[in-house]
C-alpha positions, 0 to 999 in steps of 0.5 A: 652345267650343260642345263644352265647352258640351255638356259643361257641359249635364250640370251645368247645375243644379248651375251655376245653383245655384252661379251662384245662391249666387254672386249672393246672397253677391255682392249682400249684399258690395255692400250693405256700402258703402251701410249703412256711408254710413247710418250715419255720415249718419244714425244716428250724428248722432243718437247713438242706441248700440242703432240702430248696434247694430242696423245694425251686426249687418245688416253683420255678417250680409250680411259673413257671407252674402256669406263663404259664399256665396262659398265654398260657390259656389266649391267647387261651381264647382271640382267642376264644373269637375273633373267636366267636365274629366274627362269631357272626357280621358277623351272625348279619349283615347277619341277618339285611340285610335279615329282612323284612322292617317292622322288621328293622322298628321294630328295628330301623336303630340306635339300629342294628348299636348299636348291631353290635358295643357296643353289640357285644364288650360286648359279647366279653368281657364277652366271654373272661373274663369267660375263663380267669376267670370263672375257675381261681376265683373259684378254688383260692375260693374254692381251698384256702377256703379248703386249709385254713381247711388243714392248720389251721381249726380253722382260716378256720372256721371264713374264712368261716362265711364270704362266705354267706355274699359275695354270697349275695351281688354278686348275688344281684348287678348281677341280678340287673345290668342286667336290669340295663345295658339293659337299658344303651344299649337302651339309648346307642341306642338313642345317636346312633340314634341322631348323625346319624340324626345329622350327616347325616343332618350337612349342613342342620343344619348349612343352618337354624343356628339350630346348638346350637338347636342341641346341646341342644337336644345331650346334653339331650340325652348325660344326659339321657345316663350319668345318666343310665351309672352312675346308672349302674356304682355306682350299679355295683361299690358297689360289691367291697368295699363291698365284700373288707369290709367283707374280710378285716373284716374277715382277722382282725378277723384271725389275732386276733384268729392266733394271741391268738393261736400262743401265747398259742402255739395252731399253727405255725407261718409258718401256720399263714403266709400261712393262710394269703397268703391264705386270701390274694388269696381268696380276689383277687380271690372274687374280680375277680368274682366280675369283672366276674360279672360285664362283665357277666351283661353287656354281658347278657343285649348284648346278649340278645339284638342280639339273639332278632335280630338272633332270628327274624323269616324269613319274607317275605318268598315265597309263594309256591302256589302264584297266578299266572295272565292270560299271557296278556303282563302285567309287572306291575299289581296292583290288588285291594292293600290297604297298611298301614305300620301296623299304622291302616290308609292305605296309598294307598286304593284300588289300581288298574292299569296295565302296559305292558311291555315296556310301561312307568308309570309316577306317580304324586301326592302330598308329603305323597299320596303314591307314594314311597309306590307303589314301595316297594310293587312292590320290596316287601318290605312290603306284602300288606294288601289287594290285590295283586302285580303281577310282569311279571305274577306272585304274588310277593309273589310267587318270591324268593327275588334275582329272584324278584328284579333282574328283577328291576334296581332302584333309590330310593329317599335318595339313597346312594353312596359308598365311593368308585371309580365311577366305583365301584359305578357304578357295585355295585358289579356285576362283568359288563364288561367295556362297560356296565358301560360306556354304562349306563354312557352315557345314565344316561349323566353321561359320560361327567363329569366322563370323564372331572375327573383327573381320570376318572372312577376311581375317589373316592367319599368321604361318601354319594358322599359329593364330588359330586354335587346333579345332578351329584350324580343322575346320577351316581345313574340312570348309576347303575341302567341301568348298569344291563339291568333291566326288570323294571326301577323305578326312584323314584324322580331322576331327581329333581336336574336334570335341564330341559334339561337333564332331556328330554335327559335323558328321550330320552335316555332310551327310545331308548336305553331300548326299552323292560324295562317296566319304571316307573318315580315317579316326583314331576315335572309334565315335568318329567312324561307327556312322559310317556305311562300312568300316575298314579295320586294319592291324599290322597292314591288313584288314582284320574286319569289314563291314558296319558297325553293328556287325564288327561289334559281332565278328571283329576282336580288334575292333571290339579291343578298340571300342572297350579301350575308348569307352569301356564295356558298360557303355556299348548299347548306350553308344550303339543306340547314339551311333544309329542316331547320329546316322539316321540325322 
């Protein structure tokens, strides 16, 4: 709660204002009751038509204050309420952006969606419903309470027996739904996290007929949230029939006192009216706190959530005193890295190799040996655990991020596509010129199907680029990669849906067009990487074999097993002689 406060300190006058305005049209509805009792006791026995006039235009004034006082003060409540809610997305999405991998690891992609959307809708709620009524239920509460004691003292006392009883119930339910929407919000993450899986992988489910599976597991989320939702709701539910129960019981009991007094002529009937007018308000109003209570539970559970991410150290912060290597021409270094994503078993053990610039590093090995691994230590998005990566001379730990990863131009598996123009996809951002997109175009071979669209360059993608086929979406994704011009190319896996010939022309084109980028290529296909400088083969998160083509068909056992399972043992003079081809273009 304390981080929503800050965010509020922004506003404060306007609150108080608002708060102010709130207070007066509040004052003036509870002085309604009270003129009303003064003129049936006293200005009406004496008959007297210009003084009822009189009295009855002050109603009419203070009903009209107490109007727009009300709702000049909740039109200022429900903008400071926007404004702070706003503040507060944009704060939070700027934050989940800047967490380190391992903290959106921590978090999880599903429950930051879920604090951007259902948490921060719960602060707002709670925001704007304290200033609408957080001054407004306590004054009629208070207010009326003391104004009964004014208007009938006797009838205020049985009014007043009630109160501690009220109090008990609001505070106990509101502790107790604290926890309890906490707990709604988690399993609010869970659903989150199964309709994104659900809908990232629709066609997936419906190649292996797992639709009804899929259901049936939606179906067990969808209860559990039922079931914390419900809990919470019936909860929460209780304050009103409770707190309408012990006020309708302490309003049968001013009935029958103001009723034994009005008989014994002990009190005015005018005043009974009041006092029940009064009682009337005070249940509305304990009603109201009961509400504040309610968005005030769920809002805290909310706000705690988001200052959790808010309040995330900054991670990953540059080392001021990072090491710096000898200047011998090395754009990628690994010295000695172990890594294990914090699980205890490391991925990569003891990883050491070296590449020049403007050489190429071709990495291969089987599924889970740590290849991508490589890659998000080299952008930094974990630190290693053991070792050091040195980028162009320098530890990465030494780098700002923008500096570090603006050096690299990258397709990463899984990467996405904006549901935006192809040329927008293409710049991403970062305002190139129309040469450098079609340029990049044309060495991704991405030129020729962009060109054959009614539109062209500005053609839209649907989400994810659905409206694309598999090769068309990686090429598109390597164009944006050489768009930039970057020291480093990684294409992480990028070629799959590529067939062999364009995946050579492709391979060529980079080559003689990005002389000086330093390339790395991570491929399941062997064909994919066999150009490359040097070859980093990995088995189980170690490198087993180092070195170019011609020498791993020599020295490596894994990756001559590669080989033969891609291509079988007749072809491999054929293939060598294509691979040195290939490098030679």
């Amino acid at each position: 709660m304390r981080k929503v406060f800050a965010y509020l300190a922004r506003y404060k006058w306007r609150m108080a204002l608002g708060l102010f305005i709130k207070a007066v049209g509040t004052v003036a509805e509870l002085f309604l009751p009270m003129i009303m009792a003064y003129m049936i006791d006293e200005v009406a026995p004496q008959k007297d038509i210009v003084m009822l006039a009189v009295w009855g235009a002050v109603m009419l004034v203070c009903a009209v204050i107490a109007l727009f006082g009300n709702i000049t003060a909740n039109r200022m409540a429900s903008k400071v309420a926007r404004d702070t809610t706003e503040r507060i997305r944009r704060d939070l999405f700027v934050k989940t952006l800047a967490l380190s991998a391992r903290q959106s690891d921590r978090f999880t992609v599903p429950s930051l969606v879920s604090r951007l959307s259902s948490d921060t809708y719960n602060v707002h709620n709670m925001i704007g419903m304290m200033q609408r009524l957080g001054i407004r239920a306590p004054i009629l509460v208070i207010g009326g309470v003391a104004l009964t004691f004014v208007v009938e003292p006797v009838l205020a006392l049985v009014l007043l027996a009630v109160v501690p009883f009220l109090a008990v119930v609001v505070i106990i339910v509101s502790m107790r739904g604290i926890v309890l929407y906490t707990d709604l919000q988690r399993a609010v993450d869970g659903m989150v996290r199964k309709l994104r899986d659900d809908y990232t992988g629709i066609r997936v489910i419906k190649a292996l007929s797992r639709t009804d599976y899929e259901s049936r597991s939606f179906a067990a989320i969808n209860d559990k949230l039922v079931r914390c939702e419900t809990k919470a709701g019936v909860t929460m539910g209780v304050t009103n029939p409770i707190l309408n129960l012990l006020l309708n019981l302490g309003m049968t009991a001013v009935i029958l006192v103001g009723a034994y007094r009005v008989s014994s002529g002990d009190a005015l009937v005018g005043s009974i009216i009041a006092f029940t007018s009064y009682f009337t308000i005070i249940l509305n109003a304990v009603i109201m706190v009961s509400r504040i209570f309610v968005n005030f539970s769920k809002g805290s559970a909310s706000a705690g959530r988001i200052a959790e991410v808010l309040d995330s150290p900054e991670d990953l912060l540059p080392l001021p005193d990072a090491q710096k290597a000898a200047d011998s021409g090395e754009m990628i270094r690994f010295d000695h890295v172990s890594f294990g994503y914090g699980l205890g078993v490391p991925i990569v053990k003891d990883i050491t190799f070296s590449v020049k610039k403007g050489e190429s590093l071709g990495i291969i090995g089987a599924t889970g040996s740590g290849k991508s691994t490589l890659v998000s230590l080299m952008l930094r998005f974990y630190d290693t655990e053991e070792g050091q990566v040195f980028i162009d001379g320098k530890d990465v730990r030494g780098y700002d991020d923008t500096a570090l990863r603006e050096k690299f131009g990258v397709v990463l598996q899984n990467d996405f596509l904006m549901a935006a123009s192809v040329r927008e996809n293409i710049d991403f951002e970062r305002s190139l010129d129309d040469n450098a997109i079609r340029s990049a175009a044309t060495f991704a071979r991405a030129d020729s199907f962009i060109e054959a669209l009614e539109e062209g360059y500005e053609s839209g993608l649907t989400a994810r680029g659905a409206n694309f086929s598999g090769g068309q979406k990686q090429r598109l994704l390597i164009a944006r990669a050489l768009a930039g011009r970057p020291d480093i190319l990684i294409l992480d896996d990028s070629s799959s849906a590529l067939d062999y010939k364009t995946d050579a022309e492709l391979r060529s084109a980079i080559l003689k067009h990005f002389p000086d980028t330093t390339i790395v290529m991570i491929a399941q296909r062997i064909s994919s990487v066999r150009f490359a400088d040097k070859i980093l083969v990995l088995d189980n998160g170690e490198i087993v074999g180092f070195g170019s083509d011609k020498e791993l068909m020599q020295t490596c056992e894994v990756y001559r097993r590669i080989y033969r399972s891609q291509h079988g043992d007749g072809e491999v003079s054929n293939e060598r002689g294509e691979a040195g081809n290939e490098s030679e273009g």
